[in-house]
Structures are given as C-alpha cells and as structure tokens.
N, C-alpha and C positions, 0 to 999 in steps of 0.2 A: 927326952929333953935335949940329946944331944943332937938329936936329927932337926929339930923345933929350931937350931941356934945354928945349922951347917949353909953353908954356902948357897944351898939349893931348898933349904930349907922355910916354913914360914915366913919366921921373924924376917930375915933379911929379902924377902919377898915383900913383904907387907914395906918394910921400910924402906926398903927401893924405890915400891912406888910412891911413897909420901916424897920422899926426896926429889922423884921426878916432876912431882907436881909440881914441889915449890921452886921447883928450877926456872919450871915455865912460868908459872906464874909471878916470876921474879921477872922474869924477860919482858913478858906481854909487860905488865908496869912500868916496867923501865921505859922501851922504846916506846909507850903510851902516852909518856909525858909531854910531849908536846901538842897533847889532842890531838894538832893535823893527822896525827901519824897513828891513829888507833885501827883505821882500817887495815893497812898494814900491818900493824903488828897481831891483830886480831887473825890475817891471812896465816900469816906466818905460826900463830899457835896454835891453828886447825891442821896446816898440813904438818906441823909435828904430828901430834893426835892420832890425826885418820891414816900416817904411817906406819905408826906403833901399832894401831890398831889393824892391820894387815902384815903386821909381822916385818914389815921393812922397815924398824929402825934404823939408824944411824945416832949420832953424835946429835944433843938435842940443841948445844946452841950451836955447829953450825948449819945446823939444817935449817933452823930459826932464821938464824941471818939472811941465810941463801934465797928462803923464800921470801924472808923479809925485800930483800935489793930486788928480785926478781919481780913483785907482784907489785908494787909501790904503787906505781902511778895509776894501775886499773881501782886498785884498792882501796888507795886516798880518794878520787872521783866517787867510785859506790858510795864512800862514809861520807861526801859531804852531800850527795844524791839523799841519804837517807837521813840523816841530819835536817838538812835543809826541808825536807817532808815532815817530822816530827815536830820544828819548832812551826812550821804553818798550821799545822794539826793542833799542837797545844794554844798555838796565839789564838784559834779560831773558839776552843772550847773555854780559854779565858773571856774572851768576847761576850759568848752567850752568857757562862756563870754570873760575871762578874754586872753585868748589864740586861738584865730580863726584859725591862721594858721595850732595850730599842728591838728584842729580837723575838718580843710576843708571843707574836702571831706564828713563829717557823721556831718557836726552843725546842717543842712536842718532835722536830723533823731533823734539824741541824745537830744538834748536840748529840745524840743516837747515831747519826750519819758518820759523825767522827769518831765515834767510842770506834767503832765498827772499821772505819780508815785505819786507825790507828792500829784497831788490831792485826787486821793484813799486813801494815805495814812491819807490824814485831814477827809476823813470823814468815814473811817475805827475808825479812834480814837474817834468821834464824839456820838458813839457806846460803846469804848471800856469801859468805866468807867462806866456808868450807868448797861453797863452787867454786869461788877465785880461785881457792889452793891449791885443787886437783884438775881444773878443767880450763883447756885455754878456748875463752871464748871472749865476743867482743862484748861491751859494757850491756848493750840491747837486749841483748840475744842469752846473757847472763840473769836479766830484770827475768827477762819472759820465763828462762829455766825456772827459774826461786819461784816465783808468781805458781806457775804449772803445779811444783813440788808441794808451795806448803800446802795449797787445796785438795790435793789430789790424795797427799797425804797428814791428812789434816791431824789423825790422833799421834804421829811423829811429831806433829809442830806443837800440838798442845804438851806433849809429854818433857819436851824440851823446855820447853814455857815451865813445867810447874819444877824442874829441875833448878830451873835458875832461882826462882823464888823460894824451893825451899832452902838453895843454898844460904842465901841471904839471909832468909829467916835462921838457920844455923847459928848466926854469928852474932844473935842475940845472948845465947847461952856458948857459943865457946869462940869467943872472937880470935882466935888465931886461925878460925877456921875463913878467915879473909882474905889473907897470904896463900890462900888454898884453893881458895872459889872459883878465878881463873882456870887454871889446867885440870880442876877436876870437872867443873862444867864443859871443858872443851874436849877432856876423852869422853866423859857422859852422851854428849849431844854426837859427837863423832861413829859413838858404838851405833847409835840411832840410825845417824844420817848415810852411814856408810853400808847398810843396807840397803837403803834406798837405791843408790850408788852403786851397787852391785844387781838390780835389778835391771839398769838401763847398760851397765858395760861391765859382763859376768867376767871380763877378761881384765880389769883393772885390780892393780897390786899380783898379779899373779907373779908366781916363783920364779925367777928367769931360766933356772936351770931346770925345774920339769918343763918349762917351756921349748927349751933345746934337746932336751929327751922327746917332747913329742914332738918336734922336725925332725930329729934324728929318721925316729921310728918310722913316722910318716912315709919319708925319703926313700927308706929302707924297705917299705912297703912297694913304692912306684919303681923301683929297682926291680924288686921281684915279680911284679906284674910284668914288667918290661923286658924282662928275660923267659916270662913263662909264652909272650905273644911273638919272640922271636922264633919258638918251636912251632907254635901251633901252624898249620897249612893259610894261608890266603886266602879269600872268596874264590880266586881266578884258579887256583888251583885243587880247588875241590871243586869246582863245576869240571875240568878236567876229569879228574880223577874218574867221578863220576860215567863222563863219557867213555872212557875207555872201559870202566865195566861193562857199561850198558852194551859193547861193542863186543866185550867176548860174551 
C-alpha cells in the first residue's frame, strides 16, 4: 500500500495524469473562447500532447502559450478554411432535407455527395492541427499533407473519429468527464497520429543527447579511419614498390 501511495507510485501517476488533462483542457477552453481563436488553441494542445508523447515535456502552459503565439495566424486561417467548408456542407444538406421537391430529381446524388464531403472533411481536420504543431509548412501544402494522411491512413482517422464520440457519449453518465474530454482526446489522438509521424520523419522528437553521442561516436569513427589511411602506402607508391621487386 505504501509503494501504491509513493511518489513514483500508481496513485500519484494516475492522478498526475487526470490533473494534466484538466490543465489542458482548462487552457484549450479558456483561449477557445473567442471561437476565432479555436484553431489556435486547438494547435497549441496538440503540440502539448504529441510532446509528452515523445517524452519531451516541458511546462504545460508555457509550452501552450508559446505554441499558442507561434502558430496563430496559420492556425486561425486553417479553422476558418475548415469552418467555412462545414457550414457550405451543412447549408447544402439543409437544402436537400429540408426542400425535396426542388431537389427531386438529384436528393438520390447530392445528399450522399455531402455525407461523404463531409466526412473527408472530419478527418482531413483530424490531421489538420497536430501538423500545424509539429510541421512548418505553408497553408497548401499542409491541406494536401492531412488530405494524403487521413486516406492513406484511413483506420487512424476512423479510430480517432470514434474516440471522440465515445468521449462525448462519456458525459452522458459522468459529466465531469467534460472538463476532461479535451486533453484526453488530444493525448489519445496524438499517441495515434504520432505514429504516423514517425513513419515519414523516424528522426522527430529524438533525444538530443543520444543524438550528440552518435556525432560524437560517428566523428570518432572518421578520426580513426583517417589516421588508419595516413599509414596505409598510396596507389603511387605500391606500384613503386612493386617495381622494385620485380627488379631484384
């Protein structure tokens, strides 16, 4: 019991992490609140996450902040990029629902068209924050990443997807698990997505100091070659060599 209750123990494992979450998930809300600013803070709680989740912690709100100020302006653009495609997407399937007549002859085509838009587009986005936070890229060239990723790996984006819904569903039977839903969907989908993300760049989050041990070593290597080729003979001087055997 006493090991269950020690510093390094469960209990205070377990309740570290609850407290982490609700850190974040305190943060993400907070600087949420002006909507404009959800992409952003949405950046900001991923590259908390997929830090931890590589073992390069730091300080959870200023890292929040840091990546908060840093990412803003690419960030805010994506959310209103993806925003502004959602509510086309919903006005269009209000249209058909709500109006069958004018749209007959094409509801069998259009309304299916959108379920389906719509879906790419949830898990296009599912993508879209976590790149913001770890990858600098321009807005385009971030679309086409996400786009590549969630198809490519489609049962990450659905696994994500049903993460988030069962969160939600959660909070029918213990509604504090609200305050929670944030930062624990964002290390969840993180553990996922930072797989993926280790596929394409095996050298991301790496250690810095085994990193400096293997230049060391490397160095250390080319040192020793480069003292073994100042003994060895020359081409010019083993064709010599040669010749003068041949000669006695």
């Amino acid at each position: 019991m006493r090991e269950f209750f020690s510093l390094e123990g469960t209990f205070n494992k377990y309740a570290g992490f609850v407290a982490d979450m609700f850190i974040l998930s305190f943060l993400w809300i907070f600087f949420s609140i002006p909507i404009i600013t959800i992409g952003a803070s949405t950046t900001a709680l991923f590259y908390v996450c997929t830090r931890r989740i590589a073992n390069r912690e730091g300080y959870i709100s200023s890292d929040f902040w840091s990546a908060f100020k840093t990412n803003f302006v690419k960030a805010t653009v994506l959310w209103f990029i993806i925003s502004a495609v959602v509510l086309a997407i919903g006005f269009n399937m209000m249209l058909v629902v709500l109006n069958p007549e004018l749209m007959s002859s094409m509801r069998g085509i259009v309304l299916p068209a959108q379920i389906v838009l719509l879906m790419e587009v949830l898990f296009i986005s599912i993508y879209i924050f976590p790149v913001t936070a770890r990858f600098d890229m321009k807005i385009l060239q971030t679309i086409k990443t996400c786009f590549f990723m969630a198809n490519r790996h489609i049962l990450t984006s659905f696994a994500c997807l049903a993460v988030l819904v069962l969160l939600f569903a959660s909070v029918i039977y213990m509604q504090p698990m609200l305050f929670l839903i944030p930062g624990i969907y964002a290390m969840a989908a993180s553990y996922l997505i930072m797989k993926i993300f280790k596929r394409y760049r095996p050298e991301m989050d790496r250690d810095p100091i085994l990193e400096l041990q293997e230049i060391e070593q490397k160095r250390a290597e080319e040192k020793r070659l480069a003292e073994i080729g100042k003994h060895l003979p020359h081409e010019g001087e083993k064709i010599n060599e040669e010749e003068q055997e041949h000669d006695v």
